[in-house]
Backbone as JSON, one array per atom type, in Angstrom:
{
  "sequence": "XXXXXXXXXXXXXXXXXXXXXXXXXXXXXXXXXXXXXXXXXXXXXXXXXXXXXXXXXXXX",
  "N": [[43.44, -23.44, 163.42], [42.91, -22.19, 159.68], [44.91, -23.96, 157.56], [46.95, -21.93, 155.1], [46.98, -23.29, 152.54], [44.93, -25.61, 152.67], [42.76, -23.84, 152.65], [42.82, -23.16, 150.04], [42.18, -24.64, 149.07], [39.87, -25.86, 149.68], [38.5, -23.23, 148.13], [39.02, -24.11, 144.99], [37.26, -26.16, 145.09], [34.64, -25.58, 145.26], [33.4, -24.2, 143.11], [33.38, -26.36, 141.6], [31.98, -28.32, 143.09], [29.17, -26.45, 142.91], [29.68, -26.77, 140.12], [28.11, -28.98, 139.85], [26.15, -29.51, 141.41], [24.3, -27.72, 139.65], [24.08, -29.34, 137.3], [22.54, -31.52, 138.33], [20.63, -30.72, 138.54], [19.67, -30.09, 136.69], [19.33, -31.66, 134.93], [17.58, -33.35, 136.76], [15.17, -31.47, 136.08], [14.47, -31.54, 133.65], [14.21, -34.5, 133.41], [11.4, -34.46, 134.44], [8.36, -35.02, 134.22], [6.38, -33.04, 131.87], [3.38, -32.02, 132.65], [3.83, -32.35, 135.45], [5.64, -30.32, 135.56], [4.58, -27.72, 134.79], [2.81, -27.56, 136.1], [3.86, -26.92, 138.73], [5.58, -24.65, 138.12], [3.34, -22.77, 137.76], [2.12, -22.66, 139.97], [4.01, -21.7, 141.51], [3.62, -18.8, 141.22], [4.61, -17.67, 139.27], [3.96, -16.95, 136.84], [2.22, -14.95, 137.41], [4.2, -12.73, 137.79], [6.19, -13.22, 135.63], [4.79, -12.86, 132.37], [5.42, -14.68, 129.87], [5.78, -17.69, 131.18], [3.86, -18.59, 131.58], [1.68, -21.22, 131.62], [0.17, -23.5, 128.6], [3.97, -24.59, 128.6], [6.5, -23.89, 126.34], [5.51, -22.93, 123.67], [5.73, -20.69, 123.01]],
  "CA": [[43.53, -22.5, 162.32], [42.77, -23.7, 159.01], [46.2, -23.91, 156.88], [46.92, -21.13, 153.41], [47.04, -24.66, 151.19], [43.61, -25.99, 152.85], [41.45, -23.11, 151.97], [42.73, -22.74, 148.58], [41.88, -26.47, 148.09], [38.23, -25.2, 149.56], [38.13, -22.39, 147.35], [38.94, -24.43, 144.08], [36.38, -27.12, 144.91], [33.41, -24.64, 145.32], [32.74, -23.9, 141.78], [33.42, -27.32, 141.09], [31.06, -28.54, 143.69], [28.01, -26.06, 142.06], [28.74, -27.24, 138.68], [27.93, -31.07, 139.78], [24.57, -29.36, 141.73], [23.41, -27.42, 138.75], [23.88, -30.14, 136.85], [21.94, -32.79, 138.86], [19.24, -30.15, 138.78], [19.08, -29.15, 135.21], [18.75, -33.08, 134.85], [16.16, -33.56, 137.19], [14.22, -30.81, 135.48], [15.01, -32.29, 132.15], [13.66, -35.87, 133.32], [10.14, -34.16, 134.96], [7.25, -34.77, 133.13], [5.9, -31.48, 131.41], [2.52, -31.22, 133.55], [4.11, -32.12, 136.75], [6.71, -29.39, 135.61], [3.86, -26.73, 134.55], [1.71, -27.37, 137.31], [5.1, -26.29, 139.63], [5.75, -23.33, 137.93], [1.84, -21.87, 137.64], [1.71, -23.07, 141.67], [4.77, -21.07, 142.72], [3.07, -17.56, 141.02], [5.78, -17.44, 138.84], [3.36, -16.55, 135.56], [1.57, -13.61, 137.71], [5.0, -11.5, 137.61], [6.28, -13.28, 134.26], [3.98, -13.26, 131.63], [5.43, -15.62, 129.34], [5.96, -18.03, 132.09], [2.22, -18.87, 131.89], [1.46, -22.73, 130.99], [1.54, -24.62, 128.32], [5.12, -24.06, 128.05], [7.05, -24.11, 124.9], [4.51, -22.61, 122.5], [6.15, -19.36, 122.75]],
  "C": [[43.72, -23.28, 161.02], [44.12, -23.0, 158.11], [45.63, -22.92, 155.46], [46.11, -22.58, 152.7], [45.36, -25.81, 151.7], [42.75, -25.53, 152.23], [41.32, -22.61, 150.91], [42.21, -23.77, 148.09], [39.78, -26.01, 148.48], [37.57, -24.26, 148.91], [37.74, -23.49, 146.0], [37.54, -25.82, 143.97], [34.91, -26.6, 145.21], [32.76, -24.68, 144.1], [32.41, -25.76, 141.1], [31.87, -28.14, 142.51], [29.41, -28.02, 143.37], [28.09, -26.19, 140.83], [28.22, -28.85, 138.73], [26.44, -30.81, 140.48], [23.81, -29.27, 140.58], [23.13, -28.32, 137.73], [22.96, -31.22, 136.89], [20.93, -31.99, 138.76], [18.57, -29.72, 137.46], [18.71, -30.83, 134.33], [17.71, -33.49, 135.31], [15.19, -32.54, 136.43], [13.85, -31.17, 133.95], [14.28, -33.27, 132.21], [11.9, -35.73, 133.94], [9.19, -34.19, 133.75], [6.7, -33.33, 132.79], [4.26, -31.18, 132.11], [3.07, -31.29, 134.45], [4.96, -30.71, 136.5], [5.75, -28.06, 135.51], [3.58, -26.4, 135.45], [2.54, -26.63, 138.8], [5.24, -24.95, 139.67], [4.14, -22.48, 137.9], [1.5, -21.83, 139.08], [2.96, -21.81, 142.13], [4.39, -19.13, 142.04], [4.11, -16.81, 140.32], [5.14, -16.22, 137.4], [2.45, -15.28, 136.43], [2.68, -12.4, 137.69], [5.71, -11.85, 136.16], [5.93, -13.57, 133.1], [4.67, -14.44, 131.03], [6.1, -17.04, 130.13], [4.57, -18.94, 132.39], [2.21, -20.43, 131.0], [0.27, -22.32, 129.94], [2.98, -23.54, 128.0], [5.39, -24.74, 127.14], [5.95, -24.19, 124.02], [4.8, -21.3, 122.57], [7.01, -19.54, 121.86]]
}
């Protein structure tokens, strides 16, 4: 049985654990070249349900 004072220490390191993901991911997206990054988003059919979503990006 896992101890009170364990799973509060697993609670508090949750959030802290997804801000060190989103981070590593909003970096990697950050360091992607802008066609490999287009060509991702126009491939996963992202711009057929959100128009402005449609490559090139950032000219909106």
């Amino acid at each position: 049985m896992v101890t009170l004072a364990r799973r509060a220490a697993r609670i508090r390191f949750a959030p802290v654990a997804a801000a060190m993901f989103g981070f590593a991911a909003a970096i990697l997206v950050a360091a992607m070249p802008k066609a490999l990054f287009e060509g991702l988003i126009a491939a996963s059919g992202l711009p057929g349900v959100f128009a402005p979503a449609t490559p090139p990006l950032g000219l909106t």
